[in-house]
VOGU-3710 file (C-alpha; in Angstrom, 3 decimals, decimal comma):
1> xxxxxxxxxx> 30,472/32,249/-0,051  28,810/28,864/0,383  27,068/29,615/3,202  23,994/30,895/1,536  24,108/27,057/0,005  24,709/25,671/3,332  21,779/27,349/5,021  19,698/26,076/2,049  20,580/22,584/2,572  19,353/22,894/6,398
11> xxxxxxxxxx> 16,343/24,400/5,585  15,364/21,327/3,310  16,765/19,002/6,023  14,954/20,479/8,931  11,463/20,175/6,734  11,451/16,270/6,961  10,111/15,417/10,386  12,715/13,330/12,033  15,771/15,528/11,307  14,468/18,138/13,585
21> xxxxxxxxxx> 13,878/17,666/17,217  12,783/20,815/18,496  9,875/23,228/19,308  8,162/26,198/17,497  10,171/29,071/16,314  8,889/31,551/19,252  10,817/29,401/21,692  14,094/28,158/19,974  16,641/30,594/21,675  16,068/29,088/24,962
31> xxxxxxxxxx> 16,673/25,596/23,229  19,539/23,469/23,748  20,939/23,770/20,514  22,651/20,473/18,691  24,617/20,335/14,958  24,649/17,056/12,639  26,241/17,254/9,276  25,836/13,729/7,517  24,804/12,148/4,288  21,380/12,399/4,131
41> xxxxxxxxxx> 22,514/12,020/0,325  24,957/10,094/-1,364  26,226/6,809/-1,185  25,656/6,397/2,628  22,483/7,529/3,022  20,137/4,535/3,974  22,695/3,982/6,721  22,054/7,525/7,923  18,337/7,704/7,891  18,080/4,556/9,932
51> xxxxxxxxxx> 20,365/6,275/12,699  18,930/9,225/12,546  15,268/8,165/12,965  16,797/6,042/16,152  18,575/9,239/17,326  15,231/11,161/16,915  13,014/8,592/19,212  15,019/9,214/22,032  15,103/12,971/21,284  11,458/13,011/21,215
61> xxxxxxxxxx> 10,837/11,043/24,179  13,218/13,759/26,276  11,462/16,411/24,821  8,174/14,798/25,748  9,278/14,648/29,436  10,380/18,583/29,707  13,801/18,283/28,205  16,260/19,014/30,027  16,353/21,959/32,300  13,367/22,603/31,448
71> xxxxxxxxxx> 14,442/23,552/28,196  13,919/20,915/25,264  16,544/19,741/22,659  16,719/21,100/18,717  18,662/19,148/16,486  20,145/20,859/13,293  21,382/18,946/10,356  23,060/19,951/7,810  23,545/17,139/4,394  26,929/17,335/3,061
81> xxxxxxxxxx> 26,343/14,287/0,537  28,757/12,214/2,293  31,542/14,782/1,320  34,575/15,837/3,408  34,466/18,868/2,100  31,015/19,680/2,444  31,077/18,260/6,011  33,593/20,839/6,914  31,788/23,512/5,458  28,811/22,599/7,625
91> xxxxxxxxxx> 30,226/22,430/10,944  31,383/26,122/10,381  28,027/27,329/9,476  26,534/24,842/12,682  29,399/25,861/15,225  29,474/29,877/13,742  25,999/30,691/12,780  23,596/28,472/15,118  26,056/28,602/18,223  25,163/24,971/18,790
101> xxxxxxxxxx> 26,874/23,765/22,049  27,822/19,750/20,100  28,378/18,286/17,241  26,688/15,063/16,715  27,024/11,619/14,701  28,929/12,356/11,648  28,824/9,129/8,737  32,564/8,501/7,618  35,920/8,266/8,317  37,468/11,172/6,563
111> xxxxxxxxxx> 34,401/13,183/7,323  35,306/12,896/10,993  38,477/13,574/10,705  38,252/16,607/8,811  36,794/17,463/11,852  39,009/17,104/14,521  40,738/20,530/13,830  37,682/22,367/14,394  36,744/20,808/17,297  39,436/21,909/18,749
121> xxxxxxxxxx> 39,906/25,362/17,423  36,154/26,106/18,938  36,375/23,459/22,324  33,005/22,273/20,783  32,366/18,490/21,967  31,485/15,870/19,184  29,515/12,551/20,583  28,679/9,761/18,230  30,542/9,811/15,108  29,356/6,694/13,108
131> xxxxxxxxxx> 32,985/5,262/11,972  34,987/2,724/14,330  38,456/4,203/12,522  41,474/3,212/15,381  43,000/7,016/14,092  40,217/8,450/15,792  40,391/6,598/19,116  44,231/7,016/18,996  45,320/9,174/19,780  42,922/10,811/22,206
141> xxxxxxxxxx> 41,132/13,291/20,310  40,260/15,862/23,047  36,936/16,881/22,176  36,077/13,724/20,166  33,661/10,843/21,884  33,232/7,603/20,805  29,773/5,261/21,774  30,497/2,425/18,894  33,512/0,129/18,929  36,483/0,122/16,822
151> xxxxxxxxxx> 36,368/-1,499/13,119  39,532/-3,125/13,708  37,979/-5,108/16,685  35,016/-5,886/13,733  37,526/-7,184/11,576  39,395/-9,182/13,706  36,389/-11,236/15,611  35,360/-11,564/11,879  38,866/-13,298/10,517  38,520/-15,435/13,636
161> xxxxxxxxxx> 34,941/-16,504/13,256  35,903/-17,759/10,157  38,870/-19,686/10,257  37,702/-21,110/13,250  34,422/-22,431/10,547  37,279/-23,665/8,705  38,451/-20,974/5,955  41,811/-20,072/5,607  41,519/-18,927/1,536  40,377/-14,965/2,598
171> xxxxxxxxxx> 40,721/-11,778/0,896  40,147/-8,040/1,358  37,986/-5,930/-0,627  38,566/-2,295/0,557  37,729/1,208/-0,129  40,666/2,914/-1,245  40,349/5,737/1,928  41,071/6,065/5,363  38,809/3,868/6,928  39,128/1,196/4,541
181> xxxxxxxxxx> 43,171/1,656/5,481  42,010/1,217/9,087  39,586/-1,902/8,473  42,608/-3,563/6,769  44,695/-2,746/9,709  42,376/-4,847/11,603  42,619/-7,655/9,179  46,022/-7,738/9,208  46,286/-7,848/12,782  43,186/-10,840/12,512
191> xxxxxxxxxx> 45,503/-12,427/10,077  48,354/-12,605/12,353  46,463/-13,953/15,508  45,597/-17,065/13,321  49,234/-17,367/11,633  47,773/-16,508/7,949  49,010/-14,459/5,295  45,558/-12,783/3,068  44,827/-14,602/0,219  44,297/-11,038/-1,784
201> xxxxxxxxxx> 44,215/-7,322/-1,199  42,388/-5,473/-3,433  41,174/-1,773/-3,818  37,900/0,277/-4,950  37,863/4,105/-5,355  35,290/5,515/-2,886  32,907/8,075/-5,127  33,397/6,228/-8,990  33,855/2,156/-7,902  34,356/-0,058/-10,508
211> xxxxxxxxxx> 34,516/-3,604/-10,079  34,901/-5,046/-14,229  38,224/-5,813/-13,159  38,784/-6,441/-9,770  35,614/-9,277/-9,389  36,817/-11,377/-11,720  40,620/-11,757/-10,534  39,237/-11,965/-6,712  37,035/-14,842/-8,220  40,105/-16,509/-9,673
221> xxxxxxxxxx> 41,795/-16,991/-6,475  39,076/-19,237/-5,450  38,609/-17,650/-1,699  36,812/-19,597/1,369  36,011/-15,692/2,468  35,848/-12,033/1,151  35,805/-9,408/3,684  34,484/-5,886/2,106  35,231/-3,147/3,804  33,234/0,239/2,589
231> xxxxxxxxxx> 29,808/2,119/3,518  26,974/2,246/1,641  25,976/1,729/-2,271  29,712/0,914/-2,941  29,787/-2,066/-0,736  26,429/-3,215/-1,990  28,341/-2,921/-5,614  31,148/-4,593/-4,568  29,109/-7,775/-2,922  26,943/-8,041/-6,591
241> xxxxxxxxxx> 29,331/-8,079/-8,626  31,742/-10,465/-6,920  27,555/-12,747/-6,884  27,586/-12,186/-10,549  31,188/-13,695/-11,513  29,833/-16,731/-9,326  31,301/-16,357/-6,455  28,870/-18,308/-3,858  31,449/-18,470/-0,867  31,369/-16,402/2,593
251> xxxxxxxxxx> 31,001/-12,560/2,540  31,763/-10,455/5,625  30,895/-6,464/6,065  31,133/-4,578/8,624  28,722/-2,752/11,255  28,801/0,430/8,688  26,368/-1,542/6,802  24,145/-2,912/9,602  20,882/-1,044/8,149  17,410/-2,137/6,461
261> xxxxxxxxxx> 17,990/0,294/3,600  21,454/-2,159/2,422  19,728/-5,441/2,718  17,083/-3,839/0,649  19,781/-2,875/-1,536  21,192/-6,114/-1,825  17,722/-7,616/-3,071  17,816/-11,659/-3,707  21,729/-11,423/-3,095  21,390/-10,449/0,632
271> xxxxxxxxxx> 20,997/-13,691/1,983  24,279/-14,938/3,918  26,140/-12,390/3,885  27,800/-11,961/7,466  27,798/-8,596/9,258  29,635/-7,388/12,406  27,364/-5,841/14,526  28,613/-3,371/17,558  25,110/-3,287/19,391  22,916/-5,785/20,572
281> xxxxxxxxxx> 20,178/-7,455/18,110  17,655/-5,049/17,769  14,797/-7,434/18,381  16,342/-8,740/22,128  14,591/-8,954/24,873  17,743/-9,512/27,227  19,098/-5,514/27,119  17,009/-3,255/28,285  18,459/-0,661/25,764  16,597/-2,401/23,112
291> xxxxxxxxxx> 13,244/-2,548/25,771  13,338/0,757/26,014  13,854/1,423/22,299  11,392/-0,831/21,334  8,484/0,919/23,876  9,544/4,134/22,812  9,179/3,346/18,828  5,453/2,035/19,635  5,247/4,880/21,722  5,713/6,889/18,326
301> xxxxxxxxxx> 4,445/4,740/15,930  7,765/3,522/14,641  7,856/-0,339/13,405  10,981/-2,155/11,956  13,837/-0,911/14,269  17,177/-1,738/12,498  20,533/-1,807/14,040  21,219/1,404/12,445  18,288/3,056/14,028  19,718/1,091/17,660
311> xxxxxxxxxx> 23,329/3,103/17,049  21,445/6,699/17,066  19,142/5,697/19,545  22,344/4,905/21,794  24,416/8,026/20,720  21,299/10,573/21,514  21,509/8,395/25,068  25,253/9,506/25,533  24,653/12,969/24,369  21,644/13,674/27,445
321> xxxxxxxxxx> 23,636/12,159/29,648  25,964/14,500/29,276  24,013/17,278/28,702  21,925/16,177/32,162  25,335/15,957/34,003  26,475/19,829/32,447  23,066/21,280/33,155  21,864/23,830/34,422  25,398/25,354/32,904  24,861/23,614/29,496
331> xxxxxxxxxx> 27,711/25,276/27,625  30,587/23,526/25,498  33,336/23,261/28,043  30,884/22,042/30,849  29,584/19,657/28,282  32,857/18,331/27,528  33,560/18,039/31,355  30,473/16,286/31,905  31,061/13,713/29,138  34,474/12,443/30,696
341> xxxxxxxxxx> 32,865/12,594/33,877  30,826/9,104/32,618  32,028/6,469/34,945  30,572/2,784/34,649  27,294/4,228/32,626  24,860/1,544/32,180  23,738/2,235/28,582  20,838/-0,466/29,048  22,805/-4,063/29,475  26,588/-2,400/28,117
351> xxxxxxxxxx> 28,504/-0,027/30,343  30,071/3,091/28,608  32,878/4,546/30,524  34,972/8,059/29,694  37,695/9,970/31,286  40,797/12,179/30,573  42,536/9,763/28,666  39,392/7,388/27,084  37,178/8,481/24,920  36,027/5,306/23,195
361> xxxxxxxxxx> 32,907/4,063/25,324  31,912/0,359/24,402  33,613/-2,179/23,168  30,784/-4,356/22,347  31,084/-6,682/19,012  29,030/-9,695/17,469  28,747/-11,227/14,469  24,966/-11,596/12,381  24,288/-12,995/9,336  21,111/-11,969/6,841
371> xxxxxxxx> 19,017/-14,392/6,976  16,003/-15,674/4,067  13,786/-13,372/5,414  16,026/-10,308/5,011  16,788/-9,866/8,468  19,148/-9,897/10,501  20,060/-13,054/12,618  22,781/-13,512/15,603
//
Protein backbone atom coordinates (compact mmCIF):
# COMPACT_ATOMS: atom_id res chain seq x y z
CA UNK A 1 0.00 0.00 0.00
CA UNK A 2 2.51 2.80 0.51
CA UNK A 3 4.62 1.93 -2.00
CA UNK A 4 2.99 3.91 -4.70
CA UNK A 5 3.91 6.93 -2.03
CA UNK A 6 7.31 5.64 -1.64
CA UNK A 7 8.15 5.54 -5.32
CA UNK A 8 6.77 9.12 -5.44
CA UNK A 9 9.05 10.39 -2.91
CA UNK A 10 12.15 8.94 -5.03
CA UNK A 11 11.07 10.30 -8.03
CA UNK A 12 11.11 13.92 -6.45
CA UNK A 13 14.43 13.02 -4.74
CA UNK A 14 16.21 11.72 -7.75
CA UNK A 15 15.10 15.18 -9.73
CA UNK A 16 17.51 17.39 -7.58
CA UNK A 17 20.96 16.91 -9.03
CA UNK A 18 23.10 15.70 -6.24
CA UNK A 19 20.83 12.92 -4.92
CA UNK A 20 21.38 10.96 -8.01
CA UNK A 21 24.67 9.69 -9.14
CA UNK A 22 24.08 7.81 -12.12
CA UNK A 23 23.78 7.72 -15.97
CA UNK A 24 20.88 7.94 -18.53
CA UNK A 25 18.00 5.64 -18.29
CA UNK A 26 19.15 3.39 -21.46
CA UNK A 27 22.07 2.22 -19.37
CA UNK A 28 20.91 1.87 -15.66
CA UNK A 29 20.54 -2.02 -15.50
CA UNK A 30 24.14 -2.51 -15.94
CA UNK A 31 24.63 0.11 -13.03
CA UNK A 32 25.85 -0.64 -9.72
CA UNK A 33 22.85 0.03 -7.96
CA UNK A 34 23.00 1.91 -4.28
CA UNK A 35 19.77 2.76 -1.69
CA UNK A 36 19.75 5.91 0.80
CA UNK A 37 16.69 6.59 2.80
CA UNK A 38 17.32 9.86 4.95
CA UNK A 39 15.76 13.12 5.88
CA UNK A 40 15.98 15.14 3.11
CA UNK A 41 12.95 16.67 5.19
CA UNK A 42 12.32 17.22 8.63
CA UNK A 43 14.15 18.31 11.45
CA UNK A 44 17.56 16.90 10.25
CA UNK A 45 17.69 17.95 7.02
CA UNK A 46 20.50 20.65 6.65
CA UNK A 47 22.67 17.98 8.25
CA UNK A 48 21.72 15.63 5.42
CA UNK A 49 22.13 17.80 2.42
CA UNK A 50 25.61 18.76 3.48
CA UNK A 51 26.55 14.89 3.57
CA UNK A 52 24.95 14.09 0.81
CA UNK A 53 26.43 16.73 -1.55
CA UNK A 54 29.99 15.39 0.02
CA UNK A 55 28.87 11.79 -0.71
CA UNK A 56 27.93 12.89 -4.31
CA UNK A 57 31.57 14.56 -5.18
CA UNK A 58 33.21 11.49 -4.70
CA UNK A 59 30.46 9.60 -6.57
CA UNK A 60 30.91 11.83 -9.42
CA UNK A 61 34.51 11.82 -9.56
CA UNK A 62 34.33 7.65 -9.79
CA UNK A 63 31.89 7.91 -12.29
CA UNK A 64 34.04 10.38 -14.18
CA UNK A 65 36.95 7.86 -14.19
CA UNK A 66 34.77 4.71 -15.64
CA UNK A 67 33.23 3.59 -12.41
CA UNK A 68 33.94 0.71 -11.38
CA UNK A 69 34.09 -2.30 -13.57
CA UNK A 70 33.47 -0.42 -16.05
CA UNK A 71 30.14 0.07 -14.90
CA UNK A 72 29.34 3.50 -13.05
CA UNK A 73 27.52 3.97 -9.66
CA UNK A 74 23.53 5.13 -9.27
CA UNK A 75 22.55 6.28 -6.06
CA UNK A 76 18.77 6.04 -5.05
CA UNK A 77 17.30 7.97 -2.23
CA UNK A 78 14.43 7.69 -0.83
CA UNK A 79 13.19 10.86 2.03
CA UNK A 80 11.51 9.39 4.91
CA UNK A 81 11.28 12.89 6.84
CA UNK A 82 13.53 11.73 9.45
CA UNK A 83 10.88 9.02 10.41
CA UNK A 84 11.53 5.45 11.64
CA UNK A 85 8.77 4.40 10.17
CA UNK A 86 9.08 5.83 6.92
CA UNK A 87 12.77 4.77 6.85
CA UNK A 88 11.67 1.23 7.12
CA UNK A 89 9.24 1.50 4.56
CA UNK A 90 11.94 2.71 2.20
CA UNK A 91 14.52 0.21 2.54
CA UNK A 92 11.80 -2.39 1.49
CA UNK A 93 10.87 -0.60 -1.58
CA UNK A 94 15.09 0.11 -2.17
CA UNK A 95 16.16 -3.58 -1.17
CA UNK A 96 12.66 -5.23 -3.01
CA UNK A 97 11.93 -3.10 -5.94
CA UNK A 98 15.43 -1.55 -7.16
CA UNK A 99 17.51 -4.75 -6.12
CA UNK A 100 20.16 -2.35 -4.90
CA UNK A 101 23.24 -4.38 -3.72
CA UNK A 102 23.81 -1.55 -0.19
CA UNK A 103 22.24 0.49 1.81
CA UNK A 104 23.89 3.71 2.46
CA UNK A 105 24.17 6.61 5.21
CA UNK A 106 21.00 6.62 7.07
CA UNK A 107 20.49 10.13 9.58
CA UNK A 108 19.40 8.82 13.15
CA UNK A 109 19.62 6.55 15.72
CA UNK A 110 16.32 4.80 15.73
CA UNK A 111 16.24 5.07 11.99
CA UNK A 112 19.24 2.77 11.91
CA UNK A 113 18.17 0.58 14.07
CA UNK A 114 14.94 -0.09 12.67
CA UNK A 115 17.13 -1.31 10.25
CA UNK A 116 19.18 -3.84 11.49
CA UNK A 117 16.42 -6.57 11.07
CA UNK A 118 16.27 -6.10 7.50
CA UNK A 119 19.65 -6.13 6.90
CA UNK A 120 19.81 -9.18 7.99
CA UNK A 121 16.71 -10.83 6.74
CA UNK A 122 18.05 -9.78 3.00
CA UNK A 123 22.27 -10.12 3.80
CA UNK A 124 22.18 -6.56 2.24
CA UNK A 125 25.38 -4.54 3.58
CA UNK A 126 24.74 -0.99 5.11
CA UNK A 127 28.05 1.45 5.10
CA UNK A 128 27.85 4.86 6.64
CA UNK A 129 25.02 5.33 8.88
CA UNK A 130 25.34 8.96 10.24
CA UNK A 131 24.71 8.20 14.19
CA UNK A 132 27.77 7.25 16.58
CA UNK A 133 24.97 5.22 18.91
CA UNK A 134 27.41 2.47 21.09
CA UNK A 135 23.99 -0.05 20.45
CA UNK A 136 24.95 -0.10 17.03
CA UNK A 137 28.67 -0.85 17.35
CA UNK A 138 27.78 -3.37 20.14
CA UNK A 139 27.03 -5.73 19.56
CA UNK A 140 28.41 -6.52 16.13
CA UNK A 141 25.73 -5.91 13.81
CA UNK A 142 26.61 -8.35 10.96
CA UNK A 143 25.80 -6.48 8.01
CA UNK A 144 26.09 -3.02 9.66
CA UNK A 145 29.47 -0.74 8.97
CA UNK A 146 30.50 2.02 10.75
CA UNK A 147 33.12 5.00 9.13
CA UNK A 148 32.29 7.76 12.06
CA UNK A 149 33.19 7.28 15.71
CA UNK A 150 31.06 6.58 18.58
CA UNK A 151 28.99 9.56 20.37
CA UNK A 152 29.94 8.30 23.61
CA UNK A 153 33.70 8.86 22.76
CA UNK A 154 32.18 12.67 21.65
CA UNK A 155 30.81 13.05 24.91
CA UNK A 156 33.40 11.98 26.95
CA UNK A 157 36.54 14.03 25.28
CA UNK A 158 33.85 16.81 25.63
CA UNK A 159 33.23 16.43 29.71
CA UNK A 160 37.02 16.27 29.84
CA UNK A 161 37.84 19.28 27.76
CA UNK A 162 35.90 21.07 30.02
CA UNK A 163 36.65 20.36 33.41
CA UNK A 164 40.05 20.35 32.53
CA UNK A 165 39.08 24.55 31.42
CA UNK A 166 37.88 24.51 34.83
CA UNK A 167 33.95 23.65 34.93
CA UNK A 168 32.68 21.25 37.13
CA UNK A 169 28.77 22.89 37.31
CA UNK A 170 27.54 20.67 33.89
CA UNK A 171 24.30 19.45 32.79
CA UNK A 172 22.64 17.34 30.10
CA UNK A 173 20.14 18.44 27.72
CA UNK A 174 18.95 15.30 25.80
CA UNK A 175 16.53 14.09 23.34
CA UNK A 176 14.23 11.88 24.95
CA UNK A 177 15.24 8.72 22.27
CA UNK A 178 17.73 6.28 21.76
CA UNK A 179 20.58 8.14 20.83
CA UNK A 180 20.11 10.79 23.22
CA UNK A 181 20.03 7.56 25.87
CA UNK A 182 23.37 6.64 24.28
CA UNK A 183 24.99 10.29 24.32
CA UNK A 184 24.12 10.33 28.07
CA UNK A 185 25.74 7.03 28.47
CA UNK A 186 28.80 8.70 27.36
CA UNK A 187 28.40 11.49 29.78
CA UNK A 188 27.98 9.46 32.47
CA UNK A 189 30.90 7.48 31.81
CA UNK A 190 32.82 11.29 31.16
CA UNK A 191 31.42 12.11 34.51
CA UNK A 192 32.95 9.28 36.24
CA UNK A 193 36.55 9.58 34.71
CA UNK A 194 36.67 13.10 36.37
CA UNK A 195 34.95 11.96 39.82
CA UNK A 196 31.69 14.27 39.15
CA UNK A 197 28.19 13.70 39.64
CA UNK A 198 25.94 15.97 36.57
CA UNK A 199 24.77 18.99 37.78
CA UNK A 200 21.19 18.25 35.86
CA UNK A 201 19.57 15.78 33.53
CA UNK A 202 16.97 16.97 31.63
CA UNK A 203 14.73 15.71 28.68
CA UNK A 204 13.13 17.07 25.25
CA UNK A 205 10.63 15.03 23.15
CA UNK A 206 12.20 14.46 19.70
CA UNK A 207 9.27 15.57 16.97
CA UNK A 208 7.12 18.40 19.40
CA UNK A 209 10.25 19.97 21.79
CA UNK A 210 9.33 22.35 24.12
CA UNK A 211 11.66 24.14 26.15
CA UNK A 212 9.07 26.94 28.35
CA UNK A 213 9.89 24.81 31.10
CA UNK A 214 12.91 23.07 31.01
CA UNK A 215 15.29 26.48 30.05
CA UNK A 216 14.42 28.22 32.79
CA UNK A 217 15.05 25.51 35.67
CA UNK A 218 18.46 24.47 33.71
CA UNK A 219 19.19 28.31 34.02
CA UNK A 220 18.52 28.20 37.74
CA UNK A 221 21.14 25.78 38.51
CA UNK A 222 23.64 28.23 37.39
CA UNK A 223 25.84 25.60 35.15
CA UNK A 224 29.69 26.23 34.06
CA UNK A 225 28.48 23.82 30.93
CA UNK A 226 25.36 22.44 29.06
CA UNK A 227 25.93 19.57 26.88
CA UNK A 228 22.84 19.11 24.26
CA UNK A 229 22.55 16.13 22.84
CA UNK A 230 19.93 15.97 19.67
CA UNK A 231 20.11 16.45 15.69
CA UNK A 232 18.92 19.08 13.89
CA UNK A 233 16.19 22.05 14.42
CA UNK A 234 15.57 20.62 17.98
CA UNK A 235 19.04 21.19 19.16
CA UNK A 236 19.16 24.57 17.51
CA UNK A 237 15.79 25.14 19.78
CA UNK A 238 17.18 23.88 22.65
CA UNK A 239 20.61 26.14 22.44
CA UNK A 240 18.11 29.55 21.85
CA UNK A 241 16.13 29.19 24.27
CA UNK A 242 18.52 28.24 27.06
CA UNK A 243 20.45 32.13 25.08
CA UNK A 244 17.16 33.70 25.74
CA UNK A 245 16.72 32.92 29.66
CA UNK A 246 20.41 34.40 29.76
CA UNK A 247 22.31 31.77 29.95
CA UNK A 248 25.88 33.05 28.49
CA UNK A 249 28.02 30.00 29.82
CA UNK A 250 29.66 27.00 27.68
CA UNK A 251 27.48 24.97 25.22
CA UNK A 252 28.68 21.63 23.82
CA UNK A 253 26.89 19.55 20.76
CA UNK A 254 27.86 16.94 19.20
CA UNK A 255 29.30 15.94 15.60
CA UNK A 256 25.40 15.35 14.52
CA UNK A 257 25.35 18.99 14.23
CA UNK A 258 28.71 19.69 12.55
CA UNK A 259 26.95 21.32 9.32
CA UNK A 260 26.70 24.97 7.67
CA UNK A 261 22.92 24.68 7.48
CA UNK A 262 22.86 24.65 11.88
CA UNK A 263 25.21 27.50 12.33
CA UNK A 264 23.01 29.24 9.89
CA UNK A 265 20.30 28.17 12.01
CA UNK A 266 21.70 29.39 15.03
CA UNK A 267 22.05 33.05 13.50
CA UNK A 268 23.82 35.73 16.04
CA UNK A 269 23.61 32.89 18.80
CA UNK A 270 26.13 30.56 17.01
CA UNK A 271 29.12 32.02 18.20
CA UNK A 272 30.92 29.75 20.97
CA UNK A 273 29.18 27.12 20.98
CA UNK A 274 31.60 23.97 21.10
CA UNK A 275 31.14 21.03 18.72
CA UNK A 276 32.73 17.54 18.65
CA UNK A 277 33.90 16.88 15.45
CA UNK A 278 34.77 13.06 14.23
CA UNK A 279 36.72 14.18 10.97
CA UNK A 280 39.41 16.38 10.37
CA UNK A 281 38.76 20.33 9.83
CA UNK A 282 37.48 20.61 6.58
CA UNK A 283 39.74 23.45 5.54
CA UNK A 284 43.30 21.32 6.52
CA UNK A 285 45.90 21.06 4.56
CA UNK A 286 47.67 18.24 6.73
CA UNK A 287 45.11 15.10 5.54
CA UNK A 288 45.07 14.41 2.32
CA UNK A 289 41.35 13.31 2.63
CA UNK A 290 40.46 16.87 2.86
CA UNK A 291 43.18 17.60 -0.37
CA UNK A 292 41.48 15.45 -2.23
CA UNK A 293 38.02 16.69 -1.25
CA UNK A 294 38.88 20.04 -1.63
CA UNK A 295 40.36 19.43 -5.56
CA UNK A 296 37.52 17.43 -6.28
CA UNK A 297 34.79 20.22 -5.09
CA UNK A 298 36.73 22.84 -7.46
CA UNK A 299 36.83 20.18 -9.78
CA UNK A 300 32.87 20.48 -9.68
CA UNK A 301 32.34 23.79 -8.82
CA UNK A 302 31.51 23.17 -5.20
CA UNK A 303 32.68 26.06 -2.62
CA UNK A 304 32.09 26.01 1.23
CA UNK A 305 32.85 22.31 2.15
CA UNK A 306 31.40 21.70 5.69
CA UNK A 307 32.20 18.89 7.95
CA UNK A 308 28.99 17.41 7.07
CA UNK A 309 29.75 17.37 3.43
CA UNK A 310 33.60 15.76 4.72
CA UNK A 311 31.45 12.69 6.56
CA UNK A 312 29.69 11.69 3.04
CA UNK A 313 32.60 12.38 1.17
CA UNK A 314 34.41 9.72 3.53
CA UNK A 315 31.47 7.17 3.65
CA UNK A 316 31.11 7.14 -0.43
CA UNK A 317 35.20 6.44 0.05
CA UNK A 318 34.40 3.25 2.22
CA UNK A 319 31.58 2.17 0.08
CA UNK A 320 34.10 1.96 -3.47
CA UNK A 321 36.46 0.50 -1.62
CA UNK A 322 34.49 -2.12 -1.04
CA UNK A 323 32.73 -2.28 -3.99
CA UNK A 324 36.46 -2.18 -5.90
CA UNK A 325 37.59 -5.09 -3.59
CA UNK A 326 33.96 -7.26 -4.50
CA UNK A 327 34.20 -6.43 -8.17
CA UNK A 328 33.95 -7.88 -10.88
CA UNK A 329 31.35 -10.14 -8.60
CA UNK A 330 29.65 -6.98 -7.14
CA UNK A 331 26.78 -8.72 -5.38
CA UNK A 332 25.64 -8.31 -1.59
CA UNK A 333 27.45 -11.16 0.05
CA UNK A 334 30.77 -10.42 -1.90
CA UNK A 335 30.24 -6.86 -0.89
CA UNK A 336 29.90 -7.67 2.61
CA UNK A 337 33.07 -9.94 2.33
CA UNK A 338 34.96 -7.30 0.78
CA UNK A 339 34.09 -4.68 3.42
CA UNK A 340 35.58 -6.82 6.40
CA UNK A 341 38.31 -7.60 4.23
CA UNK A 342 39.56 -3.62 4.95
CA UNK A 343 42.77 -4.01 6.79
CA UNK A 344 44.84 -0.78 7.82
CA UNK A 345 42.85 1.42 4.97
CA UNK A 346 44.37 4.73 4.71
CA UNK A 347 41.22 6.90 4.38
CA UNK A 348 43.55 10.02 3.53
CA UNK A 349 45.66 10.74 7.00
CA UNK A 350 43.07 8.16 9.36
CA UNK A 351 43.25 4.42 8.92
CA UNK A 352 39.84 2.52 8.83
CA UNK A 353 40.16 -1.06 9.69
CA UNK A 354 37.19 -3.99 9.54
CA UNK A 355 37.00 -7.62 10.17
CA UNK A 356 34.72 -10.44 11.52
CA UNK A 357 34.30 -9.06 14.75
CA UNK A 358 34.82 -4.90 14.05
CA UNK A 359 32.77 -3.07 12.26
CA UNK A 360 33.34 0.43 13.62
CA UNK A 361 36.22 1.94 11.34
CA UNK A 362 37.72 5.24 12.91
CA UNK A 363 37.92 6.36 16.00
CA UNK A 364 38.90 9.81 15.24
CA UNK A 365 37.48 12.76 17.66
CA UNK A 366 38.23 16.61 18.18
CA UNK A 367 36.72 19.27 19.61
CA UNK A 368 35.78 22.89 17.41
CA UNK A 369 34.21 25.74 18.46
CA UNK A 370 32.06 28.37 16.05
CA UNK A 371 33.85 31.01 15.76
CA UNK A 372 32.66 35.14 14.89
CA UNK A 373 32.76 34.41 11.50
CA UNK A 374 30.37 31.44 11.61
CA UNK A 375 32.81 28.89 11.06
CA UNK A 376 34.13 26.41 12.39
CA UNK A 377 37.51 26.62 14.34
CA UNK A 378 39.79 23.67 15.95
Amino acid sequence: MYRCKRLSAMVVAMAAGFFFAGVPATTQAQNIRIGQTTGITGSAAATVKESMQGAALYFHQVNAQGGIAGRKIELITLDDKFDPALTLENAYVLIEEKKVVALFMPTGTPNTQLLVPTLDKFSIPLVGPTTGAMVLHRPVATNLFHVRAPYQREVEMAIGHLVRQGSTRIGVLHVDDTSGDDGLAGAMKGFKQNQLEPLFIETFDRNKPDFSASAPRIMGKQPQAVIVIGSGSPAVEAILALRKVGYGSHIVTLSNNASSGFIKALGDKARGIIVTQVFPSERSTAKPLIQEMQLAARAQNVTGISPAMVEGYASAKVLVEGLRRAAPNIDRTHLHDALESIRQYDLGGMELNYSSTNHSGLEYTELSIIGPNGRFQR
